[in-house]
C-alpha positions as CSV (number, residue, x, y, z in Angstrom):
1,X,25.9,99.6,-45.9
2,X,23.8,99.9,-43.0
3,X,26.0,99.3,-40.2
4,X,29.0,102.1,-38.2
5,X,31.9,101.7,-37.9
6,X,34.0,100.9,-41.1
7,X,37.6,101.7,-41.3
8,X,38.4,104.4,-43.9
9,X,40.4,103.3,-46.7
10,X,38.9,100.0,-47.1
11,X,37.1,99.0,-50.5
12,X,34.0,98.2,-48.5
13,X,33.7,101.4,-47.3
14,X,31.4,102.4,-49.9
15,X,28.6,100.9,-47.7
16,X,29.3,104.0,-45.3
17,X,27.8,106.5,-47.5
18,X,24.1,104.8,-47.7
19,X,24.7,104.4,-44.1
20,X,25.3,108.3,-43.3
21,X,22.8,109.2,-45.6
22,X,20.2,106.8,-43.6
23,X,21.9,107.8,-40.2
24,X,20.0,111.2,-40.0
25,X,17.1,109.8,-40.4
26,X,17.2,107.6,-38.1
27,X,18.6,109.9,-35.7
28,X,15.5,112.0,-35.6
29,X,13.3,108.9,-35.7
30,X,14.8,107.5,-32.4
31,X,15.5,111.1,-30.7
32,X,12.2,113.1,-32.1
33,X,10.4,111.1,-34.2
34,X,9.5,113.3,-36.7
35,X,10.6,111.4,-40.0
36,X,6.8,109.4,-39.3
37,X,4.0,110.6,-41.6
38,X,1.9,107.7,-44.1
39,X,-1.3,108.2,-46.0
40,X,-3.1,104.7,-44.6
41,X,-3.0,101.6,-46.3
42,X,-2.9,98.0,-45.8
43,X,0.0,96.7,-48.8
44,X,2.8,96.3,-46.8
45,X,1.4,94.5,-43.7
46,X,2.6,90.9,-44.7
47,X,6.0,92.3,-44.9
48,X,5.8,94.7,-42.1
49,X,4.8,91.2,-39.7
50,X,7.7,89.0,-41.9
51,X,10.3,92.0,-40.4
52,X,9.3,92.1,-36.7
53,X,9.3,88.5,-36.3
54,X,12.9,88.9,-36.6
55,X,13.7,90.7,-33.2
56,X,16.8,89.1,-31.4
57,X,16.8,87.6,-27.9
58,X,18.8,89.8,-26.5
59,X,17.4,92.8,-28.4
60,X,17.5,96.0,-26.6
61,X,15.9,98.0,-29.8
62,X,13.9,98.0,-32.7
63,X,13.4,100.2,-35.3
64,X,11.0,100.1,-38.4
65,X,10.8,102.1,-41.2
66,X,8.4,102.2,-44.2
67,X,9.9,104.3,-46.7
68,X,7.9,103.1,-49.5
69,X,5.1,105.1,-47.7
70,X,7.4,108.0,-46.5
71,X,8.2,108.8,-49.7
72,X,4.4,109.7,-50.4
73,X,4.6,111.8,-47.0
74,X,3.9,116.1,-48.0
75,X,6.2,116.3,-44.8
76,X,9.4,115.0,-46.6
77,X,10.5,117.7,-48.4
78,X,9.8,119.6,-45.4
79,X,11.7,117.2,-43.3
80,X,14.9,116.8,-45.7
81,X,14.7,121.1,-45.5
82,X,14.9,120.9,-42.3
83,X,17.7,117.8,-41.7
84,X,21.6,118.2,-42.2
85,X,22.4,118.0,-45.9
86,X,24.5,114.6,-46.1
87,X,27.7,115.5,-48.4
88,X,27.9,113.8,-51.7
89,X,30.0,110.8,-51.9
90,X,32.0,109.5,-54.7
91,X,32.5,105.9,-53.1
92,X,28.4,105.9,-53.4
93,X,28.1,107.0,-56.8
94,X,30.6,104.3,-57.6
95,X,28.5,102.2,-55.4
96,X,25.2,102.8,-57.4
97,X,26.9,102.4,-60.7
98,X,28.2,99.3,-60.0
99,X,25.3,98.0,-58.0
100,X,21.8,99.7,-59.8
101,X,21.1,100.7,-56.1
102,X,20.2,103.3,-55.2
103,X,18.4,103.9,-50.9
104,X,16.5,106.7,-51.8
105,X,14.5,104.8,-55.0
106,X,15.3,101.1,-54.0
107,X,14.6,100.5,-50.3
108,X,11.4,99.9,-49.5
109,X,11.4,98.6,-45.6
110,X,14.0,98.9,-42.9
111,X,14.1,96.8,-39.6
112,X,16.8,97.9,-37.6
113,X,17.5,95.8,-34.1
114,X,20.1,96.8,-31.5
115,X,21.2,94.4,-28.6
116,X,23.3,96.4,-25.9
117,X,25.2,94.2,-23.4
118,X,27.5,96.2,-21.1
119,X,29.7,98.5,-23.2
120,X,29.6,96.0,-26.2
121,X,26.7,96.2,-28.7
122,X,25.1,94.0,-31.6
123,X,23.3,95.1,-34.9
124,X,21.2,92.9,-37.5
125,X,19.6,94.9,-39.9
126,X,16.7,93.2,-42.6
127,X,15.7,95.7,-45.8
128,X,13.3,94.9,-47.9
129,X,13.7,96.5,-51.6
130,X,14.2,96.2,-55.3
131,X,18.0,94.8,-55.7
132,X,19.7,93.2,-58.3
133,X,21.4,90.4,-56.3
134,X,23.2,89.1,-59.1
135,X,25.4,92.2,-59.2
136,X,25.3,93.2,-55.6
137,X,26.7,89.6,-55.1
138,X,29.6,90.0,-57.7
139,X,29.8,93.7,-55.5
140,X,30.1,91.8,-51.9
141,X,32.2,89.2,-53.1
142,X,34.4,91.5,-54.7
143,X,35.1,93.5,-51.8
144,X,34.9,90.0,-48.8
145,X,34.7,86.5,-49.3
146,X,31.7,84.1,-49.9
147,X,30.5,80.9,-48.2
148,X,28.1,78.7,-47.7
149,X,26.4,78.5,-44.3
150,X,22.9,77.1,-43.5
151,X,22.1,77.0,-46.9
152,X,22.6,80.4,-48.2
153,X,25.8,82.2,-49.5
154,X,27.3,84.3,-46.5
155,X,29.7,87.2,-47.7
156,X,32.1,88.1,-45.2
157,X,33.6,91.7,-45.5
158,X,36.9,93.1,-45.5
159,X,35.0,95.6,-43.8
160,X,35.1,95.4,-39.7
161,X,33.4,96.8,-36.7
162,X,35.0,96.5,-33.4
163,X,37.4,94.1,-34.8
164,X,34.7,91.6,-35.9
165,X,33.9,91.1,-39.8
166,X,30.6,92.1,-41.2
167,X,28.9,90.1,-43.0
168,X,25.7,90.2,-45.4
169,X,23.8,87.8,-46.9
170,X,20.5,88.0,-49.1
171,X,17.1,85.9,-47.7
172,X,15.6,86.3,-50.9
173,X,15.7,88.2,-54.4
174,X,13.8,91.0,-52.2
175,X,15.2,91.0,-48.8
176,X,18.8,90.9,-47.3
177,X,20.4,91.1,-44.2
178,X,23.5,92.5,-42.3
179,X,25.1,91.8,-39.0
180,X,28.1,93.1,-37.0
181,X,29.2,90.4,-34.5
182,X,28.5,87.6,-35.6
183,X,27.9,85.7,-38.9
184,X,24.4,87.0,-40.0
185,X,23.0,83.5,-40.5
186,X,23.7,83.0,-36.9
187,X,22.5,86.4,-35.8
188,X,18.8,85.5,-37.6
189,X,18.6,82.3,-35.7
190,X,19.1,84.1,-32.0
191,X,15.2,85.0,-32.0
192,X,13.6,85.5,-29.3
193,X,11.5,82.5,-27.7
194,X,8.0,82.9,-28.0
195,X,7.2,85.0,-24.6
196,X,9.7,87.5,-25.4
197,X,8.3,88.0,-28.8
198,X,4.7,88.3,-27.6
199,X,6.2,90.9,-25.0
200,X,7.7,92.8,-28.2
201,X,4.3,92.2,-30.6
202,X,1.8,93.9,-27.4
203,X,3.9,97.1,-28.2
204,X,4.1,96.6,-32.1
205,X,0.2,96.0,-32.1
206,X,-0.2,99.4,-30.7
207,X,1.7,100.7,-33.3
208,X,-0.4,99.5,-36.1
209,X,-0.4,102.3,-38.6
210,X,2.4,103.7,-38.7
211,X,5.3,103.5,-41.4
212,X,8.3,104.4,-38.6
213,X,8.3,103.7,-35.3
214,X,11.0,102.9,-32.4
215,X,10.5,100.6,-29.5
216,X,13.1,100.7,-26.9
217,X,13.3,98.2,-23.6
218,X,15.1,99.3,-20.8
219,X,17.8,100.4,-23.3
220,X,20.9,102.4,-20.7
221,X,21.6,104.0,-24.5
222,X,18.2,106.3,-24.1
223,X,19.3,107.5,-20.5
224,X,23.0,108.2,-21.8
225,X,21.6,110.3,-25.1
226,X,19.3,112.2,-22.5
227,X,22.0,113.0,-20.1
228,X,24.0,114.4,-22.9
229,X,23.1,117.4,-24.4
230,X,20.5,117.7,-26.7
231,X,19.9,120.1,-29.6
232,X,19.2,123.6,-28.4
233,X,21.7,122.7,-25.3
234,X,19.0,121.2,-22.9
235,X,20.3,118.9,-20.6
236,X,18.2,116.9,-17.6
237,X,19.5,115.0,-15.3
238,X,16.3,114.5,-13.6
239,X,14.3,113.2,-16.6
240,X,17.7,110.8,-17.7
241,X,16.8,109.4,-14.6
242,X,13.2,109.2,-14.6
243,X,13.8,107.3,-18.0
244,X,16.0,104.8,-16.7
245,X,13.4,103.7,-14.7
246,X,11.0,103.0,-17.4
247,X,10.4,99.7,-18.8
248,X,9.8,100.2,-22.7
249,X,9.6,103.2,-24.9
250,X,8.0,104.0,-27.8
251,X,8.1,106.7,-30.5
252,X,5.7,106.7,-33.1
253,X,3.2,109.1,-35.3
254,X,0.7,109.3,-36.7
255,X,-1.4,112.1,-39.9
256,X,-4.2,113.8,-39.1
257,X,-4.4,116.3,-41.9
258,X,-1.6,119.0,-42.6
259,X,-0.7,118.5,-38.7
260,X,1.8,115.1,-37.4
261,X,0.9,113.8,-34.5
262,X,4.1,112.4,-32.8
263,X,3.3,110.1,-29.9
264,X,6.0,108.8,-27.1
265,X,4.2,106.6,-24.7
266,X,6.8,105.2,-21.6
267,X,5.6,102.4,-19.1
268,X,6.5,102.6,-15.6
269,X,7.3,100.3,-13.4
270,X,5.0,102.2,-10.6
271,X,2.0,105.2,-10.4
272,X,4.8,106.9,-8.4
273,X,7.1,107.4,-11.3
274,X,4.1,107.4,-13.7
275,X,2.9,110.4,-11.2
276,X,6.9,111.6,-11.6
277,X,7.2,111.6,-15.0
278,X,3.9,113.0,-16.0
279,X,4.6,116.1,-13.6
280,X,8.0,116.7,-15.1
281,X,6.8,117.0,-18.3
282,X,4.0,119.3,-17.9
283,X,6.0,121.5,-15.6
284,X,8.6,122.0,-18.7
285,X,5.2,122.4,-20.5
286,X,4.4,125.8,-18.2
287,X,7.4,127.1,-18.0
288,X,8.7,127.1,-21.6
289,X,4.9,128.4,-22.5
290,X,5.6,131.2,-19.4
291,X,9.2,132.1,-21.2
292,X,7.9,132.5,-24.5
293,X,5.1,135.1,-23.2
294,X,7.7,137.1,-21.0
295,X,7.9,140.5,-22.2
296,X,11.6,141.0,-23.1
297,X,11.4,137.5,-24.8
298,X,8.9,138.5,-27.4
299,X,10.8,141.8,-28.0
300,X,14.2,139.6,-28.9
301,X,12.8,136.9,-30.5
302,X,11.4,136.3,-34.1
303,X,7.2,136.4,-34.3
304,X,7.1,133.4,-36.2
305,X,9.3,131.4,-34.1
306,X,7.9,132.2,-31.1
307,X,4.1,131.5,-32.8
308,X,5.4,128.5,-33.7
309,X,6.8,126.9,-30.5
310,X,4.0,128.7,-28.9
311,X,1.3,126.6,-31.5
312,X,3.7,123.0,-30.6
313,X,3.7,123.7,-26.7
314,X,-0.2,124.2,-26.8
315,X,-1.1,121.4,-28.6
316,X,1.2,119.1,-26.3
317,X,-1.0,116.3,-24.4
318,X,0.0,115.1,-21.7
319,X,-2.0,111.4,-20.0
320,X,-0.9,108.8,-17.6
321,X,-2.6,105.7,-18.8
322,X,-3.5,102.8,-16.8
323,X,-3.6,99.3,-18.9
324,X,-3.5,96.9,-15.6
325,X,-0.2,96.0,-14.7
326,X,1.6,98.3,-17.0
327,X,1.5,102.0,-16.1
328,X,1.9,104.8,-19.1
329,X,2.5,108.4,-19.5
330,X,2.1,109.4,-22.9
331,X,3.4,113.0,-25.0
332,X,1.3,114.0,-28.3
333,X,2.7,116.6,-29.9
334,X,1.1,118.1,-33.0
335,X,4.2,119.3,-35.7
336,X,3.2,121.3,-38.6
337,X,5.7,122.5,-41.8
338,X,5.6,125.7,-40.1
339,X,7.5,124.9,-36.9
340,X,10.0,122.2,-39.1
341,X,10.7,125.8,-41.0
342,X,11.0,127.8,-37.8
343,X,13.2,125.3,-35.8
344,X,15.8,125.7,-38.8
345,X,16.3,129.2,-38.6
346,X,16.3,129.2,-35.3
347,X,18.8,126.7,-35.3
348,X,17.6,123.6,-33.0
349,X,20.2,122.1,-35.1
350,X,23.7,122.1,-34.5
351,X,25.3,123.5,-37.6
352,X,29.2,124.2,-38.2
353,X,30.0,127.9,-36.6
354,X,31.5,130.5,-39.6
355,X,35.3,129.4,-38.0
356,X,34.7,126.1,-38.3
357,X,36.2,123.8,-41.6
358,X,33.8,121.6,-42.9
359,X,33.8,118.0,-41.9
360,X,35.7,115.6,-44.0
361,X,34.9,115.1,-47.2
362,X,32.1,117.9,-46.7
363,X,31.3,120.5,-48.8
364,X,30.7,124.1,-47.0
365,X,27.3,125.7,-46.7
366,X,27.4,126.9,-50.1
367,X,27.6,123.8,-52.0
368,X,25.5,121.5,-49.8
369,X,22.3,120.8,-51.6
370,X,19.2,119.0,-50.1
371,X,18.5,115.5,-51.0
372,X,15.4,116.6,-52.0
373,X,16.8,118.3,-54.2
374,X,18.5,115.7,-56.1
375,X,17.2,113.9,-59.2
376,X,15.6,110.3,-57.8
């Protein structure tokens, strides 16, 4: 459900669509973080804690996503506008009818852990929501096989990903889990001993009050992604670098009226490359604010657009922060509707040229409607 990589064709691939569906947002939420806004509360704390203890030895990753408060967010429909419209998918209607779930009502947390090692890579993903286990059991058994293992039933999918089964099994009427390489029961006992759990909760205490957030450490993936290109074509080697160098990431936002403050805060293993780093960023600072006043620039390009990257790079704070032994450079960045609006028409998105056919299974430009759109 959760999880890449299964095979088309195979009855379990009905999981694939919530995972596609879920895959864009957290896309944006590792690479931007922009699917982040809340209206603070305290309900969901116990279970926000119950979720991160869960973080793997060998984790490399974490993200966590509260879309019980997302769903309250003003900035949603604004954010769905301005994501890639996910195609519908008969295998999840099918899915939903036979299941009663359904991501967009149901799901109410996400923890998401990813443990890179080499060119091989792990997954165990906890959601907490409103299920009806006795017919998403019937569902999983139907489509793998169930066991017992360490006294809960284990379903094994047809379904595999790079050649190893998946497997699912649920923790409680509310929660339920899914791995990738190994059995999941096993993958939920390989957490991490207390000093490497205390090193992931400093950076999860910081992010108190937020409903999505991603924490990253020393993850090569983050380097790779950067050295690629990104959306709008902006590639840098220098900064791939400088962020290989850094020892934890984080992403996070948080609401301050109609504005959403997106934070990214990387710790360095030196001043030097906190020094690096924080020069870098306000040098791109300068010069994209310098290319959006030249002359010829503001003839070509739409008011509003300009107004609106204009309004983001101005509000961008920049800090090197010094907490001891750990050195910091943090990015604020204030988003508003506006510049979600304005970065779609401008096309920050990479969208399917006129020649192009529509993806598999896609429908083209004129059928594609906006999940926000849909009835919930």
């Amino acid at each position: 459900m959760l999880v890449a990589g299964w095979k088309p064709g195979n009855p379990a691939n009905v999981f694939s669509a919530t995972r596609k569906k879920i895959a864009c947002a957290l896309a944006v939420l590792v690479l931007f973080a922009v699917l982040m806004v809340r209206h603070f509360s305290g309900g969901s704390d116990a279970a926000r804690a119950e979720l991160l203890r869960f973080v793997p030895s060998s984790a490399t990753s974490v993200v966590f996503v509260d879309l019980d408060q997302l769903r309250s967010s003003p900035f949603l429909a604004a954010l769905y506008s301005w994501l890639p419209a996910p195609a519908e998918d008969s295998e999840y209607t099918q899915f939903v009818e036979e299941t009663g779930f359904n991501y967009e009502r149901d799901l109410s947390e996400l923890f998401v852990a990813v443990s890179h090692r080499g060119a091989s890579s792990s997954t165990l993903v906890v959601a907490d929501g409103k299920f009806d286990r006795r017919r998403i059991e019937a569902f999983l058994a139907h489509h793998g096989s169930a066991t017992e293992e360490g006294g809960r039933k284990l379903f094994m999918l047809h379904a595999t990903r790079n050649g190893q089964p998946l497997s699912v099994a649920f923790l409680s009427d509310r929660r339920m889990a899914v791995a990738d390489s190994e059995p999941v029961t096993t993958a939920l006992q390989l957490v991490a001993d207390q000093a490497a759990r205390t090193e992931w909760q400093v950076r999860f205490d910081r992010l108190a009050g937020t409903p999505a957030f991603s924490v990253f450490r020393q993850d090569p993936a983050i380097a790779v992604a950067l050295g690629g290109a990104t959306p709008g074509g902006f590639r840098s080697p220098q900064l791939a670098a400088l962020l290989e160098q850094l020892r934890w990431i984080s992403i996070a936002a948080k609401p301050d009226g109609q504005l959403l403050r997106l934070v990214a805060d990387g710790e360095c293993p030196s001043n030097k490359v906190a020094s690096e780093l924080s020069d870098f960023l306000q040098g791109i600072q300068v010069l994209a604010q310098n290319g959006l006043n030249d002359p010829q620039l503001r003839r070509q390009m739409n008011a509003d657009q300009r107004q609106a990257y204009l309004e983001l790079l101005k509000s961008a704070d920049i800090e090197k922060i010094d907490r001891g032994e750990s050195k910091s450079v943090r990015l604020v960045l204030s988003v508003t509707p506006q510049f979600l609006a304005v970065a779609n028409l401008s096309g920050l998105i990479a969208r399917p040229g006129p020649g192009d056919p529509p993806a598999h299974g896609e429908p083209g430009p004129a059928t594609r409607k906006s999940p926000a759109a849909k009835k919930r």
